[in-house]
Structures are given as C-alpha cells and as structure tokens.
TIVO-2410 file (N, C-alpha, C; in nm, 3 decimals):
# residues 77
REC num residu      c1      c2      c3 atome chaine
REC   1      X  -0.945   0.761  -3.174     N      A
REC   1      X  -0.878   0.670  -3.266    CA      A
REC   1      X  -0.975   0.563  -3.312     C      A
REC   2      X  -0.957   0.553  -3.434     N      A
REC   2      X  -1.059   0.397  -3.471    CA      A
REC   2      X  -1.010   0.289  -3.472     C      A
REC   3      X  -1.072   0.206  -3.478     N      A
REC   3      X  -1.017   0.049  -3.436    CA      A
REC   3      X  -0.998  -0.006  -3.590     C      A
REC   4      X  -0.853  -0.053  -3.586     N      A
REC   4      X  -0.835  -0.083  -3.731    CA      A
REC   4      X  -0.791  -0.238  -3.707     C      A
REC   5      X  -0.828  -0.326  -3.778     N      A
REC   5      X  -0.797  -0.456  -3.726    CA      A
REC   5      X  -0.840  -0.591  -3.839     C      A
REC   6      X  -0.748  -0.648  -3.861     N      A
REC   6      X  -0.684  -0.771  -3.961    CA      A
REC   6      X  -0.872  -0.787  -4.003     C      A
REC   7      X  -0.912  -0.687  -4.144     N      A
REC   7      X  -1.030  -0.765  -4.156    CA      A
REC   7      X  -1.137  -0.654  -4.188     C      A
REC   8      X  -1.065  -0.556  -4.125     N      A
REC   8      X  -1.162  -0.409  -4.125    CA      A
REC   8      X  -1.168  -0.355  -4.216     C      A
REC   9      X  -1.292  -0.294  -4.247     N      A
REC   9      X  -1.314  -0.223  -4.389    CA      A
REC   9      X  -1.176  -0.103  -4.340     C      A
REC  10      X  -1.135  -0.033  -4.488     N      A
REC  10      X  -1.048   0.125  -4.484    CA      A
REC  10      X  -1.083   0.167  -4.607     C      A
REC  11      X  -1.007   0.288  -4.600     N      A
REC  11      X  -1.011   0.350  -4.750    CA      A
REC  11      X  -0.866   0.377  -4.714     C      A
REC  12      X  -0.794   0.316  -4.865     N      A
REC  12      X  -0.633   0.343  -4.849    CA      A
REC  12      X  -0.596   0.470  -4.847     C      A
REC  13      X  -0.496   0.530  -4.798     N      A
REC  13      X  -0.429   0.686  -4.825    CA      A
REC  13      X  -0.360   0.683  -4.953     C      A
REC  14      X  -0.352   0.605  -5.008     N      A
REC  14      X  -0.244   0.630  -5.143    CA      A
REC  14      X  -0.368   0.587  -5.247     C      A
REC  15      X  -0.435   0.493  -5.279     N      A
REC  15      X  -0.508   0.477  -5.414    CA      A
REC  15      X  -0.676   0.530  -5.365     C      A
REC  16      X  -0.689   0.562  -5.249     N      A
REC  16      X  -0.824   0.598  -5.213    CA      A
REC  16      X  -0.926   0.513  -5.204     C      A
REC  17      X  -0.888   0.420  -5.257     N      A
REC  17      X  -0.995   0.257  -5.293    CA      A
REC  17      X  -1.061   0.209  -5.138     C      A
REC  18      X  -1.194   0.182  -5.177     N      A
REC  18      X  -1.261   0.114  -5.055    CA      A
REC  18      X  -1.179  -0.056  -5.028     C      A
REC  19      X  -1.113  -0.100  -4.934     N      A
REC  19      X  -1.085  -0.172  -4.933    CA      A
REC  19      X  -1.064  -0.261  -4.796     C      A
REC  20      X  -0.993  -0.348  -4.770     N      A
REC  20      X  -0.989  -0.409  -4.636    CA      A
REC  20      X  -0.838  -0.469  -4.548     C      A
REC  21      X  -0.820  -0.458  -4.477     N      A
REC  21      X  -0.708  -0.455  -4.387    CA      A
REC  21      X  -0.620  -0.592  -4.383     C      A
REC  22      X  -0.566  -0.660  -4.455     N      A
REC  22      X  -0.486  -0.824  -4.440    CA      A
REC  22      X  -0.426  -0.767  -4.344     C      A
REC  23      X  -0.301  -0.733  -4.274     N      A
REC  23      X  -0.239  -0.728  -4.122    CA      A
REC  23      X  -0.188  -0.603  -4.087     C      A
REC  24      X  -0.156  -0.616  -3.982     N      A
REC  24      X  -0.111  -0.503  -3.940    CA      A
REC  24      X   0.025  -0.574  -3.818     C      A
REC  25      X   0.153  -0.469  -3.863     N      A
REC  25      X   0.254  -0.486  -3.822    CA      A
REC  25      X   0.297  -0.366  -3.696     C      A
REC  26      X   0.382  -0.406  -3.610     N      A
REC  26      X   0.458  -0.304  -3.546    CA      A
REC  26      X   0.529  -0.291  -3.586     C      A
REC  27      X   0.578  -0.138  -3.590     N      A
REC  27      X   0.741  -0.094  -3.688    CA      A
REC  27      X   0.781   0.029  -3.579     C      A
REC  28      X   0.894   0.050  -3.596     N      A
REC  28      X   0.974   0.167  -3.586    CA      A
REC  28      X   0.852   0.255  -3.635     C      A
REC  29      X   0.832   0.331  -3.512     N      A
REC  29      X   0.750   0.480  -3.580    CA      A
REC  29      X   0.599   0.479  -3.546     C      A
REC  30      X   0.588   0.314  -3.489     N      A
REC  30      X   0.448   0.319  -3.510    CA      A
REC  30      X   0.356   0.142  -3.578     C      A
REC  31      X   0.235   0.161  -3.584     N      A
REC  31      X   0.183   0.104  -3.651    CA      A
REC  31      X   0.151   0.075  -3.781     C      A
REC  32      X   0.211  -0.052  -3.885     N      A
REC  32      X   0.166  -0.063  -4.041    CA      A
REC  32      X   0.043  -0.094  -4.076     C      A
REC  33      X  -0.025  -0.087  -4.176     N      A
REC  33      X  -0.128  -0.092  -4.190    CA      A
REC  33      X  -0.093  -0.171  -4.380     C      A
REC  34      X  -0.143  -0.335  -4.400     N      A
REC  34      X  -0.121  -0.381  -4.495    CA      A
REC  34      X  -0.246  -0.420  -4.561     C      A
REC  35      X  -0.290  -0.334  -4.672     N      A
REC  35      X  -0.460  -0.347  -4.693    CA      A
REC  35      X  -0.439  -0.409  -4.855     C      A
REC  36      X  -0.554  -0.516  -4.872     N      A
REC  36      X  -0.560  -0.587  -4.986    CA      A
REC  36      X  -0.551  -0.468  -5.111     C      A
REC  37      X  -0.543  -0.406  -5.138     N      A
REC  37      X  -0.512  -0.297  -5.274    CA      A
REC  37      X  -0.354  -0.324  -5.289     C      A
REC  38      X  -0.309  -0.365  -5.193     N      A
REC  38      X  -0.145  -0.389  -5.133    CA      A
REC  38      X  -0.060  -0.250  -5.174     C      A
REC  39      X  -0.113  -0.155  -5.073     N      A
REC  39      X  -0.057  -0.058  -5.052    CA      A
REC  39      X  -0.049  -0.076  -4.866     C      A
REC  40      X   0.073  -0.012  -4.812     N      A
REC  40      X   0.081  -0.015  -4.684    CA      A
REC  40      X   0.066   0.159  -4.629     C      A
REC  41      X   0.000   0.148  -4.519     N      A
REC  41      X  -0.012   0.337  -4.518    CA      A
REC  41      X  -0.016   0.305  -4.346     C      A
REC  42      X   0.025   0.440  -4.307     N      A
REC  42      X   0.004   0.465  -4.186    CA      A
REC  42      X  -0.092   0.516  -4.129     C      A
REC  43      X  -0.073   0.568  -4.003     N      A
REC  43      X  -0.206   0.649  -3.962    CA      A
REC  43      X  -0.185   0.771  -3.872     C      A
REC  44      X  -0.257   0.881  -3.938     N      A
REC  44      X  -0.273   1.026  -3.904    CA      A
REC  44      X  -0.354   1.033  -3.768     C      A
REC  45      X  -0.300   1.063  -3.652     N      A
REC  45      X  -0.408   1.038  -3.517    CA      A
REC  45      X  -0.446   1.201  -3.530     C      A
REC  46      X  -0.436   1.265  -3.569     N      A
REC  46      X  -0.476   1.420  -3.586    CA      A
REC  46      X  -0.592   1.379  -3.693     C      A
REC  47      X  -0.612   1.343  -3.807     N      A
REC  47      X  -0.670   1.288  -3.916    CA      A
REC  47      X  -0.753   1.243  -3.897     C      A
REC  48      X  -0.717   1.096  -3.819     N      A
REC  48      X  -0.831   1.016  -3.739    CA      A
REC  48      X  -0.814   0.917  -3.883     C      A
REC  49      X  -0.713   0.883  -3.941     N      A
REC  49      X  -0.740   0.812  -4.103    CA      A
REC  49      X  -0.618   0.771  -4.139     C      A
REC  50      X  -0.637   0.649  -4.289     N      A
REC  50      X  -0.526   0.597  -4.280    CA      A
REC  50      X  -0.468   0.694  -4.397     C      A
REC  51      X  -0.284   0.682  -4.407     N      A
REC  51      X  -0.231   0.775  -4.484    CA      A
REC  51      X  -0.100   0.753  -4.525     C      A
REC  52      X   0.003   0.774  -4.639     N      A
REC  52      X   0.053   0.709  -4.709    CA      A
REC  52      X   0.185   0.667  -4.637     C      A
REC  53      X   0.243   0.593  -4.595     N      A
REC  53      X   0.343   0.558  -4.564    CA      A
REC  53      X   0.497   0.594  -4.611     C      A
REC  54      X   0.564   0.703  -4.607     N      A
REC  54      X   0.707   0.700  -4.675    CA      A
REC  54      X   0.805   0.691  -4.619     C      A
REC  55      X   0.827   0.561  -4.537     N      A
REC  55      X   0.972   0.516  -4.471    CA      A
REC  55      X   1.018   0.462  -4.590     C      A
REC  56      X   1.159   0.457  -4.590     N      A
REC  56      X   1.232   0.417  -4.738    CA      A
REC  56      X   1.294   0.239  -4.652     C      A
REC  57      X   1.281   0.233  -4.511     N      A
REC  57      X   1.286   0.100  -4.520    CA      A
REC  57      X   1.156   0.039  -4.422     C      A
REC  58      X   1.210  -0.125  -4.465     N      A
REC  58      X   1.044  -0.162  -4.440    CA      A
REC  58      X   1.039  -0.192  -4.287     C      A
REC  59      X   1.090  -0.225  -4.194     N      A
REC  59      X   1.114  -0.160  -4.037    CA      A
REC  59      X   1.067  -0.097  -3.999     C      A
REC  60      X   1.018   0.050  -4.121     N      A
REC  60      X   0.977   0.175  -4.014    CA      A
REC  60      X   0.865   0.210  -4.068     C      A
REC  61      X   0.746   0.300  -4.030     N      A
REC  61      X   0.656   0.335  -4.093    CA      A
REC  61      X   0.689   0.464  -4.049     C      A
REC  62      X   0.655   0.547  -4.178     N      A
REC  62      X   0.691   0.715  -4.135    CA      A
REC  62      X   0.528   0.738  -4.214     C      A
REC  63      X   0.418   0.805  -4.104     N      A
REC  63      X   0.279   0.834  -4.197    CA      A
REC  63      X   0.331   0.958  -4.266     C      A
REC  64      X   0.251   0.996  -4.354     N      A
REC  64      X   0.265   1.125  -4.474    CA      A
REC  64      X   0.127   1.182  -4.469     C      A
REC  65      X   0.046   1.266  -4.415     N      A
REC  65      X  -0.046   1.313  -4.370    CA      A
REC  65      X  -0.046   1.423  -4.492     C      A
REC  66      X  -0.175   1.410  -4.623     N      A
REC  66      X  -0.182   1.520  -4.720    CA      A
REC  66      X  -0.205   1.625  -4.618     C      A
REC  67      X  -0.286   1.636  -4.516     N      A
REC  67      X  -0.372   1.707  -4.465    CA      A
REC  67      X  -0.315   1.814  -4.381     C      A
REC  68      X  -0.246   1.727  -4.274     N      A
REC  68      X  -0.172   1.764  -4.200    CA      A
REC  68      X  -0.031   1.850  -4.265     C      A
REC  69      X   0.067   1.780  -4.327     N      A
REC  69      X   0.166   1.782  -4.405    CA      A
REC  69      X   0.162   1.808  -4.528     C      A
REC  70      X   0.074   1.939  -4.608     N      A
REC  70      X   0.067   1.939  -4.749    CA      A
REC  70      X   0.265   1.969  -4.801     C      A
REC  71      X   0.317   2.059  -4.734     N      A
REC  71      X   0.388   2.081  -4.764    CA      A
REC  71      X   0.525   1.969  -4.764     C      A
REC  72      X   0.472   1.901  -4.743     N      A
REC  72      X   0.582   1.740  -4.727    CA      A
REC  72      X   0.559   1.658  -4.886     C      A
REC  73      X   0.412   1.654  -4.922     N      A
REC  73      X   0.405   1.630  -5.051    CA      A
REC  73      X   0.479   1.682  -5.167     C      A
REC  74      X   0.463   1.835  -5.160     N      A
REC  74      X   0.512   1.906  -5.273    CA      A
REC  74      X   0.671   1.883  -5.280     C      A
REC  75      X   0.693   1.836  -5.168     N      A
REC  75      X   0.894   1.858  -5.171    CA      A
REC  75      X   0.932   1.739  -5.234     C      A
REC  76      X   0.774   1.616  -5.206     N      A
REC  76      X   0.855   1.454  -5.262    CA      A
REC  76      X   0.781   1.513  -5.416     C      A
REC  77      X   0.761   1.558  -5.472     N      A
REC  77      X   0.714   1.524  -5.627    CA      A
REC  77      X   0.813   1.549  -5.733     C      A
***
C-alpha cells in the first residue's frame, strides 16, 4: 500500500491530472481521498492506486476500480 497523506503528490482516478491530496476522511467503506482537482476517489489495494469513488452518499466511499471492475463501468454509462 502507498502512503497517501494530506499533501502527497496523486494522480486522480477520475480526471487523471497530476495533482495533490487536501484531506483525507474516514467513511463507511473505507478511506476518502479529497485531492485539489476536487475530485474525491478511493483506493484500489489490488491496484495499489487511487480510483473513482461512486457512493451516492457522502458517508460512504464505494472505490470503482477501471481495472479491477471494467465491467462495473459499462453498466454506469
């Protein structure tokens, strides 16, 4: 696992942008991940990376793993 922490470089899972970490929350599900692009994404421990977040409330983080989960994408489009 990598050390992700209030400050750390990332590359977001949703806009791909090099960017950097403002906080990180505990939620239902897991760990948030709130990066200045202000997209929130989770994290794929299979992946080793961060990845798009689709809990429909803000409490929970549900990660969305392209990688892992292609077939989870195609069902939300």
């Amino acid at each position: 696992m990598i050390a992700l922490t209030e400050g750390s470089a990332a590359t977001c899972g949703i806009c791909g942008k090099q960017t950097s970490i403002k906080f990180t929350t505990e939620r239902i599900g897991g760990t948030a991940y709130d990066l200045a692009c202000q997209h929130r994404n989770g994290y794929c421990e299979t992946c080793d990376r961060l990845v798009p977040d689709r809990s429909e409330h803000i409490r929970e983080v549900v990660p969305r793993c392209p990688t892992c989960n292609p077939e989870e994408i195609e069902a939300d489009e």
